[in-house]
Structures are given as structure tokens and as C-alpha cells.
N, C-alpha and C positions, 0 to 999 in steps of 0.2 A: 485659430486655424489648425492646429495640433489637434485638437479635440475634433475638430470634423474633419480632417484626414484620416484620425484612426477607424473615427464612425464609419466611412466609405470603405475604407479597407476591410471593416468584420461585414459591412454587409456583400462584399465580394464574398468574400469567405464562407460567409452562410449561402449566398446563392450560384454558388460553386460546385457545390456536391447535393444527391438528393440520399435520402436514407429509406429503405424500402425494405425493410423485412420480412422474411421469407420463409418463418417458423426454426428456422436452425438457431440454434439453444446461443442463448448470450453469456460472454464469460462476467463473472466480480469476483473480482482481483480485491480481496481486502490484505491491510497492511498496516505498520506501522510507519509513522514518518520516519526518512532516513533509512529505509532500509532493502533500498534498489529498487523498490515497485513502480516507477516512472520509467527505468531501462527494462524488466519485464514486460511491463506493459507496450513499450515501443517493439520488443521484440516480436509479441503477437501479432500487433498491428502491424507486421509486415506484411501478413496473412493478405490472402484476396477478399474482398468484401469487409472487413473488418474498419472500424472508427472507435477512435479512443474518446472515453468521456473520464477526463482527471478529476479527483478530487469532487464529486458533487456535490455534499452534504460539509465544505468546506465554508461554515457560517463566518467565517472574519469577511468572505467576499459579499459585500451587496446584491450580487443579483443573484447569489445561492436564498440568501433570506428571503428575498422578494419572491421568487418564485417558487421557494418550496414553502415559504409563508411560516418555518419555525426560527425563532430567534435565540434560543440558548441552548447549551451542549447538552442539558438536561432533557430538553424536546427531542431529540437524539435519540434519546436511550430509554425514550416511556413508549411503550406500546399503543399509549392512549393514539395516538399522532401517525400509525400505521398508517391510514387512509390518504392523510396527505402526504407519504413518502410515495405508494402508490400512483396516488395520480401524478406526482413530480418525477419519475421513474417512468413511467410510461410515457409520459410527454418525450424522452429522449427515442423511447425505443419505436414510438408512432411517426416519430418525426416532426411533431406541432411545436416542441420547444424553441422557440427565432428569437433568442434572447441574445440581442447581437456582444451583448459584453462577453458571453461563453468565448472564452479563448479556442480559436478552430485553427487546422493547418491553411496555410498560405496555399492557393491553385498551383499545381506542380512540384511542391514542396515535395522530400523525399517520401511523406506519411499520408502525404493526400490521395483521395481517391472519389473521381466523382461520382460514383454511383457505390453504398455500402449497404449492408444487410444485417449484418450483426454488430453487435458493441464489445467494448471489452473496457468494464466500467473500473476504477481502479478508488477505490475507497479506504481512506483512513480513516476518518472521522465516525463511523455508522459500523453497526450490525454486529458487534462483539458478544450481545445476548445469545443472537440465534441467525447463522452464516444459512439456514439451510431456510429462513420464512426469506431470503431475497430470491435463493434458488427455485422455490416451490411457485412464491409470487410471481415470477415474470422471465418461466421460461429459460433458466438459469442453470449455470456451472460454476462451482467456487473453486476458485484456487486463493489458497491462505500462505503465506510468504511470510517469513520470518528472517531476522537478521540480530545477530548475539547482541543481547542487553545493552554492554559493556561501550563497541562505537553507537550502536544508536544513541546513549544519552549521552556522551560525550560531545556527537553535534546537535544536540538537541538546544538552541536558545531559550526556548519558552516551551512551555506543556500547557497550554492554553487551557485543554478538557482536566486536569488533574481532580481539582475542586469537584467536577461535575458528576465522579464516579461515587462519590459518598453519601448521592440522593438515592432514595426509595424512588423504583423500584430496585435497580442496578444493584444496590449493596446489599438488599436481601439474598442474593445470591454468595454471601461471603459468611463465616462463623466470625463469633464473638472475640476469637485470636488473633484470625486474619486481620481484623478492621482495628483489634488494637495496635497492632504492628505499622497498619496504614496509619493511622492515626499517631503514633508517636513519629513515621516520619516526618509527615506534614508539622509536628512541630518543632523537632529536634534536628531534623536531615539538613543536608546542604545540599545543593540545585541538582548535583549527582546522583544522593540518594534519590529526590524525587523524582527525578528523570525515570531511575531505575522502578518505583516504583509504579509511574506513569506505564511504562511498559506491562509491567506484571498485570496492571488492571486491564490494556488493552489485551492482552493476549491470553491469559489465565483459562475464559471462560470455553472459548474454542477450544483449547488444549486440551482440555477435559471432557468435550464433545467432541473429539474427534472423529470424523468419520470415514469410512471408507471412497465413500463416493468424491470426496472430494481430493484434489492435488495438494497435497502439502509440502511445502518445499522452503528450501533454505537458499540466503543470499550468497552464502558459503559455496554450497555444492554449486551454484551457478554458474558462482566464478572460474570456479577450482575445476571441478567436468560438466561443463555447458553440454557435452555431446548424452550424458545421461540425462539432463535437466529436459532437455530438444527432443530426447526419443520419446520420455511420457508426454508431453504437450502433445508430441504429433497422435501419439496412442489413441491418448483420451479425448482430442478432441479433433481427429481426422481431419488436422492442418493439409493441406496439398503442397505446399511450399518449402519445405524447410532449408533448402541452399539461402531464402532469404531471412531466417533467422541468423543464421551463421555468418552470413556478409554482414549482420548488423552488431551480430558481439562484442565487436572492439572499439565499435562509436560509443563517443559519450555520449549523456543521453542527458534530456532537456532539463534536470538538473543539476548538471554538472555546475552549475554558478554557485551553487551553494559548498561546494569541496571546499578544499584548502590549497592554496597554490601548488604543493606539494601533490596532492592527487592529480588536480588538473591535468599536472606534467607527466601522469603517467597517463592516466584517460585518456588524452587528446593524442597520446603517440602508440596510434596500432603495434610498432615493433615494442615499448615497451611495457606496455599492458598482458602482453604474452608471457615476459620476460619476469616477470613480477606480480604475478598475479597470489601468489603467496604473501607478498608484501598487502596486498590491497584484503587482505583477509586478517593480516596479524598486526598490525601496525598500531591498533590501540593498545597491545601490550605493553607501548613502550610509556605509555601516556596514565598507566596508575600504578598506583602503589599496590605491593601484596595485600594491604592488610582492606584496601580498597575492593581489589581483587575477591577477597575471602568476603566481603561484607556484602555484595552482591550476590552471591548466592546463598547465602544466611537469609536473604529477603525474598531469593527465588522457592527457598527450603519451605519457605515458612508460608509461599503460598501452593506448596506440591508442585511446582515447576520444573520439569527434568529434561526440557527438550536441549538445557545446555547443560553444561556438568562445569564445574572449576581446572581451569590450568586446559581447557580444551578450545580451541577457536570454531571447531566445527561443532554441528548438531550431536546429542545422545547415537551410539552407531545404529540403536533400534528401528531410528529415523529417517533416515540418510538413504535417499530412492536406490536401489540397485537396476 
């Protein structure tokens, strides 16, 4: 009975809202897990006409496999497999995709909206080669969001993709240093280092293709001046709304389950998420050792990684939107 209550409820859900796009440019939000892109993303989609698609290319779910039809984190990241990213990408943005398992907003929910136009697709698992073939492909706007190494592997349980960056083609893109450095963590490292590592592979290649056109931004500045983070969004991408950005800043946001009781208690209380928002940027400080501290940027060093620097919580200042 459980099983066919949920069923009726996503089919509400699905036929709650229609999707109808309008040629206005879609955002992908790529990211790393853990690193605020769920409350990002809910921030946009406060926008009018805007729907969130989480996580698409998230293969541990069943009906990601089934319908984008690749089954390993290696299909991911080979070019061969373009074509079926394409048609499973545009199923969202045509509106054909009725895969009732797709987690959708509840009717009336604060995020729901029955008629949308654009997307704001929020990707971890995909596109770390080349952020600008989704842009080009389908109509597209990248914003790339970054959050210091140091908390993202700290809550990191599992790095599911780690293994998967060491196939051709992906690892042709690394020198003979790089990949022995990768490679003596995978055999030497403890779950930190490899977390750490996990990160450098997802973010390395962006960083060094950076481009102008796209938003790069940190989870840091977010926090710390949301009202700089809120003015480029609106810039670049002629938001109409922004009081409803700002009404949503101090909600938690749909992963807040995954925190530590300790965050919770700050997230979930508007007054003291104000009050400690310093706290919600430094607090992994307290959670390693110097010499822990030093070893993560020895491995950020060793793959030309400067967007954080050692003994700093925030981005390089090079970096940092003014």
C-alpha cells in the first residue's frame, strides 16, 4: 500500500506542473557533493518560471540508469556516450521525461510552480572535461561552485566516482607526476586523503579552463556576502526577483539531513545562522590536524590548484566576485 501511495503522489506531482520552454538560456549548476549546490540551486529556483532538475547523471539511482541508459561512472566521462547524454538532457528540457520516480516538488510546496520555462540543472557527477559542450549543447549557462577541499572531504562517506577518474580518456588529460601522486594515494592515503583527492580530480580540469563567461563562485562568499553572490546572479542572468532570493537565504535547504546536529542547530534557526555565519565557514578547522592541514595542499600543489591557499577558509583573493 506504501508503494502505491508514493506512486499516486509522484504522479500528482508530475501532472501538477507543465514545462514549456521559451528559448531563455537554462542554467547547470555543476558542483561538488557537499558543497552548498542543493541551497544554490534552491536559491535560483525561487526565480519565476524556473524548475530544478537535481543530480541527473546521479547513477547509484535506478531510473538515472534506465533512462539515460549508461551504467558506470566511466560512461560519464567518455565522450563516446555524448549522444545519449543529449537525448536524456533534452528529454528534461522538452518536457517528454514522465519518469515518475524523478523526485518533483509537492503542488503548493514553497519550490513548486505550475507552469516553468527554464531549468536550473544542478550536476555533480557529469561534465568536469568540458562545462562549456553542456553550455553550447542545450542552450545553456554554467555556473561552477566550489567549496574548500578540507569540509567537503570531511563529510564525504563514500567517493563512489574515485576509481573512475584513472580510465582513459579522463586521465589523458593529467602528466606522468600528477597520476603518480594519484596513484600512491589510492594506495597509501586514508579515506581523507582520498576524499581530498576525489575533489582535485573533480575540479582540477575546470579550474584550468576557466572561463569568462561563466559564474564561478565560492560556498564561502555565499555565506559570508550573499548580497555580492545575489547581485552577479541577477547581472548575468536577468533574475526579475531578487527579494525572493533573499527571503530564502537562511532556510535550510533539502540537504540539510545530511549535516551534523550541530549545523542543523544552526541552519534551521534564521536568528542564528546570521549570527554565526563565520562559524558555518570555519569550523572544519577544528576537525584536523596541522600537519593534515599542510598535506592537503601538498596534493592541491602537486595538481596546480590555487583556488585555495593553506591556513585561509576563503577562495585565492584573485577569485573572490567583487
Amino acid at each position: 500500500m506504501k508503494l502505491k501511495n508514493e506512486q499516486i503522489n509522484n504522479w500528482i506531482k508530475l501532472h501538477s506542473t507543465i514545462h514549456l520552454p521559451n528559448g531563455q538560456k537554462n542554467i547547470f549548476l555543476f558542483s561538488t557533493p557537499r558543497s552548498g549546490s542543493t541551497w544554490l540551486t534552491e536559491l535560483i529556483s525561487t526565480q519565476p518560471q524556473f524548475k530544478m532538475v537535481k543530480e541527473p547523471f546521479n547513477i547509484r539511482k535506478d531510473y538515472v540508469k534506465d533512462n539515460l541508459d549508461l551504467y558506470s561512472w566511466e560512461d560519464l566521462l567518455n565522450p563516446i556516450n555524448n549522444k545519449k547524454i543529449i537525448n536524456y538532457v533534452n528529454g528534461f528540457i522538452d518536457g517528454s521525461y514522465k519518469d515518475l520516480r524523478l523526485k518533483r516538488p509537492a503542488p503548493f510546496s514553497q519550490l513548486w510552480k505550475p507552469i516553468t520555462s527554464r531549468i536550473i540543472f544542478k550536476i555533480l557527477f557529469a561534465g568536469e572535461t568540458d562545462f562549456n559542450w553542456y553550455k553550447d549543447s542545450f542552450n545553456g549557462e554554467v555556473i561552477f561552485l566550489l567549496r574548500h577541499p578540507i569540509p567537503v572531504s570531511l563529510s564525504r562517506e563514500v567517493c563512489p566516482r574515485l576509481h573512475s577518474f584513472f580510465n582513459s580518456p579522463f586521465i589523458e588529460n593529467f602528466t606522468k607526476d600528477e597520476i603518480a601522486v594519484a596513484e600512491k594515494i589510492i594506495k597509501q592515503g586514508d579515506h581523507f586523503e582520498k576524499a581530498i583527492l576525489d575533489w582535485c580530480f573533480q575540479n582540477v580540469l575546470p579550474l584550468r579552463k576557466m572561463d569568462p563567461n561563466w559564474l564561478i563562485v565560492s560556498y564561502e562568499q555565499t555565506v559570508l556576502t550573499p548580497e555580492i553572490v545575489i547581485k552577479h546572479l541577477l547581472n548575468k542572468f536577468n533574475f526579475k526577483n531578487p527579494d525572493k532570493i533573499k527571503s530564502r537565504l537562511n532556510k535550510a535547504s533539502g540537504s540539510t539531513v545530511k549535516s551534523s546536529d550541530e549545523s542543523k542547530r544552526i541552519l534551521l534557526d534564521p536568528n542564528q545562522i546570521e549570527k554565526n555565519k563565520k562559524w558555518l565557514v570555519e569550523k572544519w578547522k577544528q576537525k584536523v590536524s596541522d600537519e593534515q592541514h599542510k598535506r592537503v595542499f601538498e596534493i592541491l600543489s602537486a595538481f596546480g590548484i590555487d583556488y585555495y591557499e593553506y591556513n585561509n577558509v576563503m577562495p585565492n583573493d584573485k577569485y573572490i566576485l567583487k
